[in-house]
VOGU-3710 file (C-alpha; in Angstrom, 3 decimals, decimal comma):
1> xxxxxxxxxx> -20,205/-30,818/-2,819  -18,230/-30,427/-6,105  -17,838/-26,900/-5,185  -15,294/-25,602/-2,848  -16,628/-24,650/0,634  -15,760/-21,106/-0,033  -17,786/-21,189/-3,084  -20,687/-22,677/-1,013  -20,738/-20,673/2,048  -20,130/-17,137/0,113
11> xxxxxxxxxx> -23,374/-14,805/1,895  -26,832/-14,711/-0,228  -28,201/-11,715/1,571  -26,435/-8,414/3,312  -27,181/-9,981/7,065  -24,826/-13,056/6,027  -21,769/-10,411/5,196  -18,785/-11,156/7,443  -17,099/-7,689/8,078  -17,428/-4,752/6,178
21> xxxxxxxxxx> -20,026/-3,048/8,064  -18,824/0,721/7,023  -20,578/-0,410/3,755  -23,180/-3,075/4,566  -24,160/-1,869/8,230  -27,788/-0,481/8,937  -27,674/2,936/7,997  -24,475/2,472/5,582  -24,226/3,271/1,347  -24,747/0,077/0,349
31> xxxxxxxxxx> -27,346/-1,159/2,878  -29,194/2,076/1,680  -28,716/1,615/-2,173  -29,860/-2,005/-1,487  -33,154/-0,937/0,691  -33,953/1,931/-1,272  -34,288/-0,506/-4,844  -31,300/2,298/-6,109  -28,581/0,413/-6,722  -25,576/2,325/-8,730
41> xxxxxxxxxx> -22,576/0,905/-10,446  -19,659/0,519/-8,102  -16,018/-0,723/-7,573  -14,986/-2,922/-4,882  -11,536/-3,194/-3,900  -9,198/-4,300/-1,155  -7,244/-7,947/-0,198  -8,077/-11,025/-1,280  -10,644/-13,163/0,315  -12,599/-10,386/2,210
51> xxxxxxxxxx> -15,765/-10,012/0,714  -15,618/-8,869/-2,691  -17,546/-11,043/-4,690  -19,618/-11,926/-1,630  -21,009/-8,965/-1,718  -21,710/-8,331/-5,024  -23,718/-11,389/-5,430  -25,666/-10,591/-1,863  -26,427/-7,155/-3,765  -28,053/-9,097/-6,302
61> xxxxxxxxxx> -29,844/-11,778/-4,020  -30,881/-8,570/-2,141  -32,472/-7,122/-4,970  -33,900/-9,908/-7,341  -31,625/-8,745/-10,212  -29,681/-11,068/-12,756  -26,989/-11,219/-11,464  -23,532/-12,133/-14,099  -20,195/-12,320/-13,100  -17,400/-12,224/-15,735
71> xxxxxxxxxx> -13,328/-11,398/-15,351  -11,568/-8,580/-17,312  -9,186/-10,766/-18,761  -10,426/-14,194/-19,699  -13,845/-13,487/-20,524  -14,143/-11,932/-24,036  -16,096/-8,268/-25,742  -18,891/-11,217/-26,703  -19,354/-12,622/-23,511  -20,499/-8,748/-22,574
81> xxxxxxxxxx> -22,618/-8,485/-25,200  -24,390/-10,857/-23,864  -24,513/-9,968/-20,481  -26,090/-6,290/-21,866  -28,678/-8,056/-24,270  -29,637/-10,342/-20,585  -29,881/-6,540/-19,298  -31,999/-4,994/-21,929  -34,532/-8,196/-21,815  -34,803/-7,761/-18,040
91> xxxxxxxxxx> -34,577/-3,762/-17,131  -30,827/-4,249/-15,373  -28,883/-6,838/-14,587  -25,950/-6,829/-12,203  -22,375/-7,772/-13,615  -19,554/-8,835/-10,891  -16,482/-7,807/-13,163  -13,598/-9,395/-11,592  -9,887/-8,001/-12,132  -11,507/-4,791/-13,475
101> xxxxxxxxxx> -8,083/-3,284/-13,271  -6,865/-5,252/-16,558  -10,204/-3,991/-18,097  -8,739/-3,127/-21,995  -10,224/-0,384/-24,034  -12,455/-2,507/-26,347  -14,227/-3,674/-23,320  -14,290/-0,473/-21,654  -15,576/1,470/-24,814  -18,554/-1,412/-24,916
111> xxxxxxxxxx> -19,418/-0,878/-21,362  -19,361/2,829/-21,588  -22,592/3,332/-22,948  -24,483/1,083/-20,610  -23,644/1,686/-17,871  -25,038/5,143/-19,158  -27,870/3,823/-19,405  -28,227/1,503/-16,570  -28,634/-1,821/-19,112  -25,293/-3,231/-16,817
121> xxxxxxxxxx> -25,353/-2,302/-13,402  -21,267/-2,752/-12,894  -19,900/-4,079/-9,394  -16,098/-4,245/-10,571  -13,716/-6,184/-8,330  -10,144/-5,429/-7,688  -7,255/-5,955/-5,362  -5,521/-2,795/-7,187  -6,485/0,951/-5,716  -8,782/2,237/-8,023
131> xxxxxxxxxx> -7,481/5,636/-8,446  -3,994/4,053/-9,558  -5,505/1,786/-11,967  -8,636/1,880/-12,869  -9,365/4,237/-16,404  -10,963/7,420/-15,529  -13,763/7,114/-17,979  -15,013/3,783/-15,919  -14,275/5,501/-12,609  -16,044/8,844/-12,965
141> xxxxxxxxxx> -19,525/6,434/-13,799  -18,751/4,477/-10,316  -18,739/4,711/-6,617  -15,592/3,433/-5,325  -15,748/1,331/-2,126  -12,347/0,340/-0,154  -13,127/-3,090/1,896  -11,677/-3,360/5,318  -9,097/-6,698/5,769  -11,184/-9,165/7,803
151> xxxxxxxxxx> -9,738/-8,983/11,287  -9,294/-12,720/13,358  -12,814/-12,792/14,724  -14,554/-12,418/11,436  -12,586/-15,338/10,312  -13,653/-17,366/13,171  -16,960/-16,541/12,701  -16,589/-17,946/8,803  -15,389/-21,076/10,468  -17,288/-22,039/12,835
161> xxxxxxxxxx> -20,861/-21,170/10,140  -19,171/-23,795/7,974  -18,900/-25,844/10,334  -22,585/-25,565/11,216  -23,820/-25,414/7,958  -25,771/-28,127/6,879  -27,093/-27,431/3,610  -24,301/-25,730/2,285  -21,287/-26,332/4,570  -19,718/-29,075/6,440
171> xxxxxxxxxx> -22,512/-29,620/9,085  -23,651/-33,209/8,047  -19,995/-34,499/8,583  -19,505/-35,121/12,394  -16,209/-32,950/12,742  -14,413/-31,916/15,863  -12,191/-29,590/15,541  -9,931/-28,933/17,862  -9,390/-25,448/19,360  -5,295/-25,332/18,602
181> xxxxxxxxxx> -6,774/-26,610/14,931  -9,246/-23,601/14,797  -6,376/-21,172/15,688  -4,218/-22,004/13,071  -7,015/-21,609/10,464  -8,502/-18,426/11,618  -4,382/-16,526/12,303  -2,929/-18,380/9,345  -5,325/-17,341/6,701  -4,184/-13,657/7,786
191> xxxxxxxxxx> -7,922/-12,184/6,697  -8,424/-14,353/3,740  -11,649/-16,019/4,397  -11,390/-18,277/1,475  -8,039/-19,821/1,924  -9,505/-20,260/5,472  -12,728/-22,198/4,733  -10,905/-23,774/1,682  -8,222/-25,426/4,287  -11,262/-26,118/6,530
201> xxxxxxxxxx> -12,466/-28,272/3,829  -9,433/-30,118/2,683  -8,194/-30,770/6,726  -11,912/-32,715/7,106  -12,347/-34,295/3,656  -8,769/-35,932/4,374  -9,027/-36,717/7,622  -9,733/-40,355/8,472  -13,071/-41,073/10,880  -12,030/-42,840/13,640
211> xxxxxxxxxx> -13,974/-45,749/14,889  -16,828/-43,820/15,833  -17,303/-42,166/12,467  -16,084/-38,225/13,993  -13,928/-36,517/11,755  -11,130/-35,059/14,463  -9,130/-32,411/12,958  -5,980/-31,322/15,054  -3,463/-28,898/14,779  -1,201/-30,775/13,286
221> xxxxxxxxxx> -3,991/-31,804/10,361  -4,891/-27,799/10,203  -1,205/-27,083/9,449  -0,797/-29,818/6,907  -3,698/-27,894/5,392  -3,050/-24,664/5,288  0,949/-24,474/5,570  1,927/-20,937/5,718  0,048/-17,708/6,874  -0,937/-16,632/2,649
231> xxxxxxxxxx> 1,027/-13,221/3,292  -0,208/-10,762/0,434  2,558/-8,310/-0,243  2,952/-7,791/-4,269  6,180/-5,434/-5,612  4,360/-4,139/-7,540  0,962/-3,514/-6,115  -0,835/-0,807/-3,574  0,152/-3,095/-0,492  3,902/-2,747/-1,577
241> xxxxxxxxxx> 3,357/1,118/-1,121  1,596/1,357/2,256  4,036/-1,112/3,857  6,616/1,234/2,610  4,779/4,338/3,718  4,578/2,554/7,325  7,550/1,379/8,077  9,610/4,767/6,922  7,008/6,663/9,039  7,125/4,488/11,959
251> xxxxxxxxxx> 11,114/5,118/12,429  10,079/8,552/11,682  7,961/8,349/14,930  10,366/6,335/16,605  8,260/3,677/17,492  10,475/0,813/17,053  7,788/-2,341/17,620  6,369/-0,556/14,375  9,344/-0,269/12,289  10,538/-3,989/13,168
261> xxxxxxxxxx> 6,683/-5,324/12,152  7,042/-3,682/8,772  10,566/-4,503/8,428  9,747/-8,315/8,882  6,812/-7,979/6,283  9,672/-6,413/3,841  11,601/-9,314/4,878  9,162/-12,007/4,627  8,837/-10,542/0,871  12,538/-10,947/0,273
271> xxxxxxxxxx> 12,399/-7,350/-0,995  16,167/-6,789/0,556  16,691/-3,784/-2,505  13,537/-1,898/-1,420  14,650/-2,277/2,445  18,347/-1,106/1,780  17,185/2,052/-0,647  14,507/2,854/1,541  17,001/2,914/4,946  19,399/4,976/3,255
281> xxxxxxxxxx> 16,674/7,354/2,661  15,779/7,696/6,017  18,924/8,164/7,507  19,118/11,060/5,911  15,649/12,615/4,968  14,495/11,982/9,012  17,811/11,613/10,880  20,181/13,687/8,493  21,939/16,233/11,001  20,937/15,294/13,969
291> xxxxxxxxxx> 22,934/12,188/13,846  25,329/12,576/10,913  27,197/9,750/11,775  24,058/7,952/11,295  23,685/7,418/7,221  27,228/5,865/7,090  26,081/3,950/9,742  22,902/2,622/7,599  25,236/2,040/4,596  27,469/-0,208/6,587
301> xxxxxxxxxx> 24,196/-2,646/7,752  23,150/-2,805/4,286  26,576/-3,707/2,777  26,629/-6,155/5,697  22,625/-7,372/4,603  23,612/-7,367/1,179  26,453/-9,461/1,239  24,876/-11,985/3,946  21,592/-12,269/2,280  18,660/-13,959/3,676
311> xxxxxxxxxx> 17,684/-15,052/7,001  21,269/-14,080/8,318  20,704/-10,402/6,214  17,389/-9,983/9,187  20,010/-9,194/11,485  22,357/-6,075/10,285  18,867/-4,673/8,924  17,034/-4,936/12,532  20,069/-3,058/13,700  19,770/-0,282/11,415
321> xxxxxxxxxx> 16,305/0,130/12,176  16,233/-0,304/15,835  19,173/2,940/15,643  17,255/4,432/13,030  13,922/4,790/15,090  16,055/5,690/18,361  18,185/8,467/16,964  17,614/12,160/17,478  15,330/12,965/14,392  15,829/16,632/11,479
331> xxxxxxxxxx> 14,761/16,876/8,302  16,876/19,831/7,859  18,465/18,314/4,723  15,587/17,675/2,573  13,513/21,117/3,439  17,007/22,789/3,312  16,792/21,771/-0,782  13,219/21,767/-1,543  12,939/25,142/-0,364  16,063/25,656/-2,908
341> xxxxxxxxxx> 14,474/23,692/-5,310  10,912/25,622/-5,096  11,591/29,201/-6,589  13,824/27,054/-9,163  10,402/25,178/-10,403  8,491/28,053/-10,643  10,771/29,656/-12,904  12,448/31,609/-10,759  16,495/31,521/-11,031  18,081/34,680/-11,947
351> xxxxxxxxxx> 21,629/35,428/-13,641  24,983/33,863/-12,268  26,508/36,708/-10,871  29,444/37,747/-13,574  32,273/37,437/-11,156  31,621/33,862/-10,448  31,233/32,422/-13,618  33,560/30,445/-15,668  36,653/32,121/-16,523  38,439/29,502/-17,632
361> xxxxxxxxxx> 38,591/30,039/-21,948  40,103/32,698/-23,302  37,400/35,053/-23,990  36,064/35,053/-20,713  37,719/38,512/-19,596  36,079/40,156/-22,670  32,596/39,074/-21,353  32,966/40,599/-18,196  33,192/37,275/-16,418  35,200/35,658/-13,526
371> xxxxxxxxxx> 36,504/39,621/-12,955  36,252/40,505/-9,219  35,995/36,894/-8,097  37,842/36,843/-4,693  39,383/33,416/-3,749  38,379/33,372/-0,146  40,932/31,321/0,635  43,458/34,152/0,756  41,106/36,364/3,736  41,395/35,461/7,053
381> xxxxxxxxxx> 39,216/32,707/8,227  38,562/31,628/4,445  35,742/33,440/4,616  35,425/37,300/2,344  32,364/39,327/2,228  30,809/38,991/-2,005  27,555/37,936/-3,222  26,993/34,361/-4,368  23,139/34,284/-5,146  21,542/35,813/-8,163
391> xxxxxxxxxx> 20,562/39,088/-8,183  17,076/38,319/-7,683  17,539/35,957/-5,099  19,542/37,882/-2,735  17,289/37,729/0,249  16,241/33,962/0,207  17,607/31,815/2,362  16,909/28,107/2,496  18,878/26,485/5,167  17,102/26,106/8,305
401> xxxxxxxxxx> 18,042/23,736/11,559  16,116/22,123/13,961  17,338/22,994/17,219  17,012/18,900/18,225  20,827/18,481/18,619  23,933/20,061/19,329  25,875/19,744/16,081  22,825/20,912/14,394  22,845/24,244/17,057  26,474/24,690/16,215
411> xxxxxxxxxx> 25,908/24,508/12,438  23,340/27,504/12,844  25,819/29,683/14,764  28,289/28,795/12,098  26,416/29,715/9,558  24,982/32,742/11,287  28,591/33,927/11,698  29,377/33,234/8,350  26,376/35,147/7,075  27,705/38,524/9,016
421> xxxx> 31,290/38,510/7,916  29,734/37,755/3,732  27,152/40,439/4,708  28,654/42,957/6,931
//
């Protein structure tokens, strides 16, 4: 039992896969690559602890091939080398490259050609999306895979196998475990099987007998274990960006249990600077008009966050975001400029007209320019009929309202008034 229970209980055939059945199901990819003998190089990725490696080395079991596993960084060009001379000896052999992600050229440019050839069948292993990180010349010879997080029950299934397990888990020690115990190792490993099992093991291996040899591991022993839920959420990583995407699209659908569970994972991070940028954005990309009292609103809680910091900063951010999701909702500000912004990209711009351009130096008049400007603060209403676009943008128009609130309905009938006295 030098190994870790992890190690020990990890699946030798498809059947023993926990989860993941879009991929190892009857019927699914790799089930059929696996049944049909036709196995092609892939990349795995998603969380840790879900199956990764699990199911690479089930492939292999599966199939009778060698089966090698190596990682991208610590194992060296040589230690591939001999991996592919294993492969040429044998027809194929199967190579679980871990961390594939950090996968440098000289070790790319070596796999290149066998995997070509089939001499390396390649199941890479990453918690890094693939299409982000991975080099384009190793993903256009793959099948990318995206694992599913292990949900609570697949967990407890883990568990309780271990448990059972005599050859290979802990089913030749007389545990009980009790059921508050088994809780906090199936919700606190939050769909990492391995810190779950690995806990598992530590809670029964340090856990007295009591006088009739049973190993009884309670809640408190499970929490000693395993202290903290292992919550995955790297700045820099894929994860970072979907929690983003979630929680700016949940106050965007204004469902405010949503935006508060994405806020706390933010928080839990202690990623205040991402929250704070990321509200001001909001309030006024998706709230912008309709509330325009909103955004200053926003900055005040994060000034307020900011200068409170963590735990007390929680509760000025909660506020923004419970507003936030609440408020009437237009994203006439942001379509307002990227339809200004489109023609502009393309190319599409067009002269200042003369009379508005600078006429400030001395040769301006000589030019033609500034001439005919009229100030319109000297017409009635401040407002004088003269052209302001380009020539050959005179007919665009790029400001469009919602009709979700009243100031934003009384902006469009100012501006619509505005537009007839310019254009008249």
């Amino acid at each position: 039992m030098d190994r870790p229970l992890s190690y020990r209980m990890r699946p030798t055939h498809l059947d023993e896969i926990i989860g993941q059945t879009h991929l190892v199901g009857p019927g699914k990819i790799i089930r059929r690559m696996v049944d049909a003998r036709r196995l092609s190089s892939m990349i795995l990725y998603g969380p840790p602890g879900i199956g990764k490696t699990s199911i690479a080395s089930a492939i292999a079991n599966s199939t009778k091939y060698h089966f090698r596993s190596l990682n991208a960084v610590t194992d060296t060009k040589k230690d591939m080398q001999i991996v592919a001379e294993e492969g040429k000896m044998s027809g194929s052999v199967i190579l679980l490259l871990d961390e594939i992600h950090r996968l440098d050229k000289a070790k790319q440019d070596f796999l290149l050609p066998h995997l070509e050839n089939g001499t390396i069948i390649l199941i890479g292993a990453t918690t890094s999306n693939p299409y982000h990180a991975i080099n384009p010349a190793i993903r256009s010879r793959t099948q990318i895979f995206e694992l599913n997080p292990l949900v609570e029950a697949d967990i407890k299934i883990a568990v309780e196998r271990a448990l059972e397990d005599e050859e290979k888990g802990l089913g030749k020690m007389d545990i009980v475990l009790e059921d508050n115990a088994k809780q906090h190792f199936v919700q606190s490993a939050n769909g990492d099987v391995r810190s779950a099992l690995n806990a598992l093991e530590l809670a029964a291996l340090s856990t007295p007998p009591n006088d009739d040899g049973q190993i009884i591991i309670t809640a408190e022993d499970a929490r000693e274990s395993l202290h903290k839920s292992s919550f995955l959420h790297d700045k820099d990583g894929d994860q970072h960006y979907d929690v983003m995407s979630a929680f700016q699209k949940s106050i965007r659908g204004s469902d405010v249990d949503a935006a508060l569970h994405y806020l706390g994972r933010l928080i839990e991070a202690g990623d205040l600077v991402t929250i704070a940028r990321r509200l001001l954005v909001i309030s006024y990309e998706d709230i912008g008009l309709a509330n325009p009292q909103l955004p200053s609103r926003t900055l005040d809680a994060i000034i307020s966050a900011e200068r409170l910091g963590f735990p007390e900063a929680r509760i000025p951010l909660s506020f923004a975001v419970i507003e936030l999701c609440l408020s009437p909702k237009s994203n006439s500000a942001i379509s307002s400029i990227d339809a200004a912004l489109s023609p502009i990209r393309k190319g599409k711009t067009g002269a200042v007209p003369k009379h508005l351009r600078d006429g400030h130096y001395s040769s301006a008049k000589k030019l033609g320019n500034a001439i005919g400007y009229k100030y319109p603060h000297n017409y009635p209403n401040h407002v004088v009929k003269q052209q302001y676009l380009p020539d050959t943008l005179q007919k665009e128009r790029y400001f469009e309202t919602s009709d979700n609130s009243k100031y934003e309905r009384q902006l469009q009938e100012v501006y619509e008034k505005l537009k007839s006295l310019q254009f008249e």
